[in-house]
N, C-alpha and C positions, 0 to 999 in steps of 0.2 A: 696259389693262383686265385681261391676264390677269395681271401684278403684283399690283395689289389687290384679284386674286380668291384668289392662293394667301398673300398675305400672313394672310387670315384666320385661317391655321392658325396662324401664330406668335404669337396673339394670347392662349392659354390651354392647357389643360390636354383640351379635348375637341374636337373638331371642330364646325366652324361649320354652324348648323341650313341644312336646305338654305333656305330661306325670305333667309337673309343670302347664301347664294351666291348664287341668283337675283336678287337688287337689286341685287347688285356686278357681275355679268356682262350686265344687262337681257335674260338670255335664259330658259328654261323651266331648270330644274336640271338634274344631269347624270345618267348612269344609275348607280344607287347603290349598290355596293357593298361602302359603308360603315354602315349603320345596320343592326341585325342585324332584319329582323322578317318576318311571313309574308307572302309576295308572292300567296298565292291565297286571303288568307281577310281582310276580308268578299270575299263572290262580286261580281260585276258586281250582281246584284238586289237586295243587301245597300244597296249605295252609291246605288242609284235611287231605293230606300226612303229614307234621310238625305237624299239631295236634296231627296226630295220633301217632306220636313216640317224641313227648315235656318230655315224661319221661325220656325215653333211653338219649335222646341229652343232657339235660341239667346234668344227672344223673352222665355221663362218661366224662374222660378226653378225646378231640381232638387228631387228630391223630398229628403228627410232621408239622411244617409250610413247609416243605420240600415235603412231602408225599402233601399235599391240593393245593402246586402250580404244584406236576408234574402231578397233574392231570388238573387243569387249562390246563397249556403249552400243552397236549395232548389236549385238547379241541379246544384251539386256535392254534397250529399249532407251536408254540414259542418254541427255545432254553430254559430247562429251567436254561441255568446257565446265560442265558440273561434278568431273571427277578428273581423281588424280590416283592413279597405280605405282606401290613404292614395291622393295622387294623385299615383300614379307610386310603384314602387320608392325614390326618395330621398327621399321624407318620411317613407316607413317608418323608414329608416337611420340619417335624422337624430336620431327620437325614440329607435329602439333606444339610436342612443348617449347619447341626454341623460339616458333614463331608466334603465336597465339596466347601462350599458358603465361601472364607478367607477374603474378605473387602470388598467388594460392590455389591449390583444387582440391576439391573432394572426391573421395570416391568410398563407396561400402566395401569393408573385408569380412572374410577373406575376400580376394581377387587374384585378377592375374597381375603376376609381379613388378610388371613394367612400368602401369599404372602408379603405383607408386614411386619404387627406384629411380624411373628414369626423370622426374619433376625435381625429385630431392637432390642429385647427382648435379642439378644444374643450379641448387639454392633456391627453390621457391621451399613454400611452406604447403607441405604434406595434411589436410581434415582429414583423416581414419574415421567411418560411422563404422562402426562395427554392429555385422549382421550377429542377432541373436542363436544361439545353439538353441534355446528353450522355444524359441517359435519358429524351429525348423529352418534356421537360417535364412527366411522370409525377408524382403523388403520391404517396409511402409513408407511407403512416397512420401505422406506426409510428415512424418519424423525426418524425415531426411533433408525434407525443403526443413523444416525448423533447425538443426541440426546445420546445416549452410547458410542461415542466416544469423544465426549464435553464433558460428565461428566467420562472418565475411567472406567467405571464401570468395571467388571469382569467377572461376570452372567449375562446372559440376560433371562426374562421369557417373552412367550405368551402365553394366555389361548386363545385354539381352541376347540367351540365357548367361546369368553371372556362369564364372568357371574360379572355382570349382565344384561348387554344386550343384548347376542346373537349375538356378531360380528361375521365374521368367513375368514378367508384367504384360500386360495384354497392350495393345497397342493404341488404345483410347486412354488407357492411362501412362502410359509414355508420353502422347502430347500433352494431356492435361497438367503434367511434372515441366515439358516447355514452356506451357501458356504461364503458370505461375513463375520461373525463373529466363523470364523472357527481359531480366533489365542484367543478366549475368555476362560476362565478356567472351564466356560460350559454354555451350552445353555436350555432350559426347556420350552417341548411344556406339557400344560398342556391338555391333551384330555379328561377332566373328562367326557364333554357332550356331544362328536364328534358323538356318535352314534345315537345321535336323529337327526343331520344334514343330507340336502337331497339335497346338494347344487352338491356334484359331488358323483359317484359309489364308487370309495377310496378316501376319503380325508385322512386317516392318514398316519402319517410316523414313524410310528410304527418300521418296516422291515428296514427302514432307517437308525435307531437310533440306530441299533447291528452294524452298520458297521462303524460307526461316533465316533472317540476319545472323543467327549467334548457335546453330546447329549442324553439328558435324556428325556424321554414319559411318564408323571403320565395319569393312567386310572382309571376309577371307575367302581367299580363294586354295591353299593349298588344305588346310581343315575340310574345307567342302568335299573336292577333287580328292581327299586320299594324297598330296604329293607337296607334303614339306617339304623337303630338299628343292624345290622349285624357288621357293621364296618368290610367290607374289600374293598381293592381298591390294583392296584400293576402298577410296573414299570416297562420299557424295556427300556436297554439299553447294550454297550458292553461290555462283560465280566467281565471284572476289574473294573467300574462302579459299576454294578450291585451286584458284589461279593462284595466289600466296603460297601452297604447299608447290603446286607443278612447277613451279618459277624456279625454286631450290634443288628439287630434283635433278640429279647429271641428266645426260641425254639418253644412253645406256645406260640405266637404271636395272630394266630388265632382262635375263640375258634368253639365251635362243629355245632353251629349254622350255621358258614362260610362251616364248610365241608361239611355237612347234604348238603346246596345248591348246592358249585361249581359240588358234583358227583349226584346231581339229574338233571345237566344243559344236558347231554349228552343225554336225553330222551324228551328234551322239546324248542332243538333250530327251531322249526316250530313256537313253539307259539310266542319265544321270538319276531323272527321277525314281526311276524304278531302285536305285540304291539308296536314295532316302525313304525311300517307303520302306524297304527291309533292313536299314538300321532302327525306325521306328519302331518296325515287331521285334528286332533283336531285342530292343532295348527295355520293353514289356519281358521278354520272357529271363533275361539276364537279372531283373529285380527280385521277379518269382523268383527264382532261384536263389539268388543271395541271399532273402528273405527268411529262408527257410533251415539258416546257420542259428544256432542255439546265440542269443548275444549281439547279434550283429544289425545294428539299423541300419536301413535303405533310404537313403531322403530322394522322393521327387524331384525326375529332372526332365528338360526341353533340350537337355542340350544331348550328345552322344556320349555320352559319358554317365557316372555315377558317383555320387558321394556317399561314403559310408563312412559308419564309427564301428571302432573294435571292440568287442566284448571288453569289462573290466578286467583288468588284468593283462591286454595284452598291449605291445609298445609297436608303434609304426615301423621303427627302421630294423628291428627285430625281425616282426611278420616279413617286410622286406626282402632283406638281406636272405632272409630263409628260402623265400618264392624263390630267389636269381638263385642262390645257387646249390638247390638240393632240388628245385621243381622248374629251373630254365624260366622263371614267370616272369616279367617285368612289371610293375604296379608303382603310383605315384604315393608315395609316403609325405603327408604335409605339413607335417615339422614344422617345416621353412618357409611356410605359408604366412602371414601375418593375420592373425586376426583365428588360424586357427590353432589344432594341435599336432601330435603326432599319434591321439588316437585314430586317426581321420585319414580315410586312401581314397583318391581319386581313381577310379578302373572305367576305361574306356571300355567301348557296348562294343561287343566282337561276337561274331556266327558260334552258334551254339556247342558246335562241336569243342570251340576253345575255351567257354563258360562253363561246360563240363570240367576240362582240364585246371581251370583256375578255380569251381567248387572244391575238385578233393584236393588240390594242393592246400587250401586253405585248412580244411578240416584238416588234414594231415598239422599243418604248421602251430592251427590252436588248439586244436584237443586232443592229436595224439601226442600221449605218453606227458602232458601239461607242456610239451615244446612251446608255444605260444605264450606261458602266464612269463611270460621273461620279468626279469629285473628293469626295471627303462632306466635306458645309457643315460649318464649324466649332461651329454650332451651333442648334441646335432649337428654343432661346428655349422652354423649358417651362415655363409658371406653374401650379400647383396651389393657387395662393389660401395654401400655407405655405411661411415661407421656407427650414426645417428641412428640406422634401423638395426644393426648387430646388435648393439646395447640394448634396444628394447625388447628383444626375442630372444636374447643371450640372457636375460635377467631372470625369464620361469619355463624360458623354453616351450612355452604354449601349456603348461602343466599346469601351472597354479602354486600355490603353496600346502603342505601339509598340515590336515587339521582344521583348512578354514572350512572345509563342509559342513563337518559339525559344529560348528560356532556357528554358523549360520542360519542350520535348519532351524533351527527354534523359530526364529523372527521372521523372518524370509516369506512367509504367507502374509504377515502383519503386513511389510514395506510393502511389496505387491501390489494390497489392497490401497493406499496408501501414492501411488503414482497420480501423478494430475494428469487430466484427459485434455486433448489436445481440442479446442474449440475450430469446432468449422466454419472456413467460410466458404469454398465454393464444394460441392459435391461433385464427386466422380462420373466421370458419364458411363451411362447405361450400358453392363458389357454383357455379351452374350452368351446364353448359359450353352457350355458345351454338352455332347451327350457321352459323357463319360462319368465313373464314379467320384462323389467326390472324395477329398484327402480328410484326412483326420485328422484336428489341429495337431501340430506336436504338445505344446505345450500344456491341454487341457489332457490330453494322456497322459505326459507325466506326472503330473498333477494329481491325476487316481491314482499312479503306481505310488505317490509319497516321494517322489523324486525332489530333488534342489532343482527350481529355477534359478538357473544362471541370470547373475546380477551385472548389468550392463549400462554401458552409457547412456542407451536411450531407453531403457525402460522395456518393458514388455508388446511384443508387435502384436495386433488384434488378429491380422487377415491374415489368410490362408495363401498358401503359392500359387495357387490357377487364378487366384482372382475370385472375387464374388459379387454377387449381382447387380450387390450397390457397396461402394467404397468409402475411403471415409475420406473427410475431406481435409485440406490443409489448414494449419495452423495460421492465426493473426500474423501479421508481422509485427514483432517485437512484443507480442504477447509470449512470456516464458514461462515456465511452470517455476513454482515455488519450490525451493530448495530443501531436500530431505533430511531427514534426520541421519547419520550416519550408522549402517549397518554394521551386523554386527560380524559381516565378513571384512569390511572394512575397518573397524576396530580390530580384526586379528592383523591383517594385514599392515596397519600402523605399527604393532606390536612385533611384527616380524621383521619391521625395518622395512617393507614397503612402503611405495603412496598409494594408498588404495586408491580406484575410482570414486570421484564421488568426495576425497575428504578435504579437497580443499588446496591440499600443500603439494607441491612442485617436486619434482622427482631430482634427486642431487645432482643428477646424470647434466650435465651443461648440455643442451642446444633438448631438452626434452619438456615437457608440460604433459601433468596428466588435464583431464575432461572430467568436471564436476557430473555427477549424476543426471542431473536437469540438461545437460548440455553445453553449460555457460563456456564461455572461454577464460582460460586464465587470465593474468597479466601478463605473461611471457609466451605467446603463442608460440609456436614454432613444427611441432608434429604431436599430435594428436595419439596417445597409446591406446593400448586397445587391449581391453578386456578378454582376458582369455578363458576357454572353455574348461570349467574345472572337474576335477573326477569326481564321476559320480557313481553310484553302488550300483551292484547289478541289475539288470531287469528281469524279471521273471519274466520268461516264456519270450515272445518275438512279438514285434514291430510292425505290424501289418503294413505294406505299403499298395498304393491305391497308383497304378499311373494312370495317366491319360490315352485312352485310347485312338489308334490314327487314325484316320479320316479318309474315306474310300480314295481308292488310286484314280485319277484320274487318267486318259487313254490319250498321250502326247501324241502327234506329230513332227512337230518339229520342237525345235530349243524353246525353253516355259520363259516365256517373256514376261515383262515388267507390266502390271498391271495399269488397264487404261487408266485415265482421268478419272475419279471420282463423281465430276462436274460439280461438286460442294467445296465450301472452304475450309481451312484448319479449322476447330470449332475457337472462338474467342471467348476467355473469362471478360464478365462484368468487372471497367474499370475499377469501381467502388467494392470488388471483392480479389481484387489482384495480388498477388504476396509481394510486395516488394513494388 
């Protein structure tokens, strides 16, 4: 039984709904760890209410998808010809790409996996920037805008906070990433998870995004609510955007179950709030804790969730497979993540009592009896529905290869040192210092432990996750950095029959291109690989991890509406300093 309960996982690309691991196990599902959404909202009286009318709802047809968003946009405050409601986050995606997306986009990994898949399943061409592991999987805007104009891309996506880590960019530097790639055929902030973020008062740009030609805002609504099985989620942007996507949508899009909630939310935005305020302390006291495992880093996150790496020695779908079926635990193992590994588990931020339960399961799976230092399986069996990305992730498995660490530590401070600095031309705007501690780079910790910085496409990120006070600014346009010498992880990797990052030569693999060091694009673009996180040696002692503390509860009335007018404008870069 418990074979063809974890066999589920090697069956695709996502984790098995709990509804198939209950039929495979004939027991109740496990405690979940893995599906990110709010554990305290609807309330207990919320769900007595849907019991008590599961006739009526399921019995009748929904009202029009027209009728359930204008009452949303009355809730939230929205134009509704500024928004379009699909079911669920990925029928937004889909249509974004059929309609919108004509030849390339970019987006940072890891991410969420649609982002990618679902562009490539329809032939465009796939930019991977791959987020650094050595600078805390951080994003710098400006590497990023360089890195889309090296590669032409068309689209550019950010998820604010990304998933799976929890990154998060403040939202003065979200526009400033618009204002420079404001001649792109569109831009895409993905706000699935912004609401459990407590890093600033408004981070979205939401209000933004109605006034911006080429900016689209996907939000989620069953992430927020606690209630995937709903399947709705919806979009803001201007006009003709928005109207493009609603045009495509069926009529009944969304069914009664979506409507039943969006008109019971006008009665119960006190409580909403009040459960992102306590996933926020959840989420402080669930780091503590994790923290506090011999081996185990905690990376900073905005989003309700957590990204962690496992002590050396142990294997993702190991610690996994061990959770489900010795400890009932459910935990996301990221293998099958692009751009990460399978040291790497995504665990969603749950009430304490169950953070107890998933601490000693864990100690129990890594360090009793050495159960944890497992063997790592040869392989993950990843399907993503394309075979272009199977080959890339079927080739190291997010591992690396053996032996290149140490070929590499030697030199590895030298290249480093060694990276061209990215000229600025406009400067970040002034963001505001929060009152919480700040983070510790990752990368300059390592750096004292004597660790290997991971060697990547774009080089080493300077800034920290929360943002700092002043940022750095974007790259020239078509100014590029000068092309490296070839390391000497890359020299093992040529020797092992790889194409390392960085050397120049083309992967055998038909329909693939690796990304020179600097960024450059090849001759034969087509998908972008991505450098993967390689093993590193142990750490002595733990990870200090620093979150962000919340921000007093504020004392609701009614439903937390959409922030007035500003009465200012988007801010505008200086023509003569525009990228592109």
């Amino acid at each position: 039984m418990a074979d063809n309960v974890t066999s589920l996982f090697r069956t695709g690309a996502h984790s098995p709904s709990m509804a198939a691991l209950a039929r495979e196990s004939g027991e109740s599902g496990p405690l979940d760890f893995c599906i990110p959404c709010n554990p305290y909202f609807p309330t207990p009286a919320m769900f007595d209410e849907l019991t008590h009318r599961l006739r009526e709802i399921i019995t009748f047809y929904p009202s029009s998808a027209d009728t359930i968003t204008g009452e949303l946009c009355n809730l939230l405050q929205l134009p509704p010809q500024c928004v379009a409601m699909g079911n669920g986050s990925t029928e937004l995606i889909t249509w974004i790409d059929h309609l919108l997306v004509r030849e390339s986009l970019a987006i940072p990994v890891p991410t969420f996996g649609r982002w990618t898949d679902q562009p490539m399943e329809t032939g465009k061409r796939v930019d991977m920037f791959p987020l650094q592991e050595s600078n805390g999987f951080a994003l710098d805007p400006a590497q990023y805008i360089q890195f889309i104009r090296s590669r032409g891309s068309r689209v550019a996506v950010i998820c604010n906070p990304n998933n799976p880590d929890g990154g998060f960019l403040p939202r003065q530097t979200i526009l400033a990433f618009c204002d420079a790639l404001a001649d792109l055929d569109l831009i895409i902030i993905d706000e699935s998870f912004l609401e459990f973020a407590d890093a600033e008062a408004e981070p979205s740009v939401v209000e933004d995004a109605v006034m911006r030609p080429n900016v689209v805002v996907l939000r989620s609504l069953g992430k927020n609510f606690g209630l995937h099985g709903i399947r709705f989620g919806y979009l803001v942007a201007n006009p003709s955007l928005a109207g493009k996507i609603r045009s495509m949508l069926p009529k009944w899009n969304l069914n009664s179950f979506a409507e039943t909630v969006v008109f019971m939310l006008r009665d119960h935005g006190a409580e909403y709030l009040e459960s992102l305020h306590q996933v926020r302390r959840d989420r402080l006291d669930m780091a503590r804790q994790l923290s506090q495992l011999p081996g185990l880093t905690v990376y900073p996150s905005q989003g309700n969730f957590l990204f962690v790496r496992l002590p050396v020695g142990a294997e993702g779908t190991v610690v996994r497979d061990q959770l489900l079926t010795e400890h009932r635990i459910l935990v996301r193992e990221c293998g099958n993540k692009i751009g990460s590994s399978s040291r790497f588990l995504r665990l969603v931020v749950r009430p304490q009592v169950d953070v107890r339960r998933l601490v000693s399961g864990l100690e129990s799976v890594l360090y009793g009896s050495r159960r944890g230092a497992a063997v790592p399986e040869p392989n993950n069996n990843y399907s993503s529905g394309t075979a272009a990305v199977d080959r890339l992730v079927s080739s190291t498995n997010g591992s690396g290869m053996q032996g290149l660490a140490a070929a590499a530590q030697g030199q590895g401070q030298d290249q480093r040192q060694q990276q061209p600095q990215l000229a600025p031309v406009a400067q970040w705007p002034q963001q505001q210092q929060q009152q919480q501690p700040q983070l510790a780079p990752v990368a300059q910790e390592r750096q004292q432990q004597g660790l290997l910085t991971a060697v990547g496409a774009m080089g080493q990120g300077q800034g920290q996750r929360q943002g700092q006070g002043q940022g750095q600014g974007f790259g020239q346009q078509g100014q590029q950095p000068q092309q490296q010498p070839m390391t000497a992880m890359a020299q093992a990797q040529q020797q092992a029959g790889l194409s390392p990052v960085g050397a120049g030569q083309p992967q055998q693999q038909p329909g693939l291109s690796p990304v020179a060091a600097n960024g450059q694009p090849q001759q034969e673009p087509w998908l972008t690989p991505v450098g993967q996180p390689q093993p590193q040696q142990q750490q002595p002692g733990l990870t200090p991890v620093a979150q962000p503390g919340p921000q007093p509860m504020p004392q609701p009335t009614r439903w937390p509406a959409a922030a007035a007018s500003r009465g200012t404008p988007w801010p505008e870069a200086p023509a003569n300093n525009r990228v592109g």
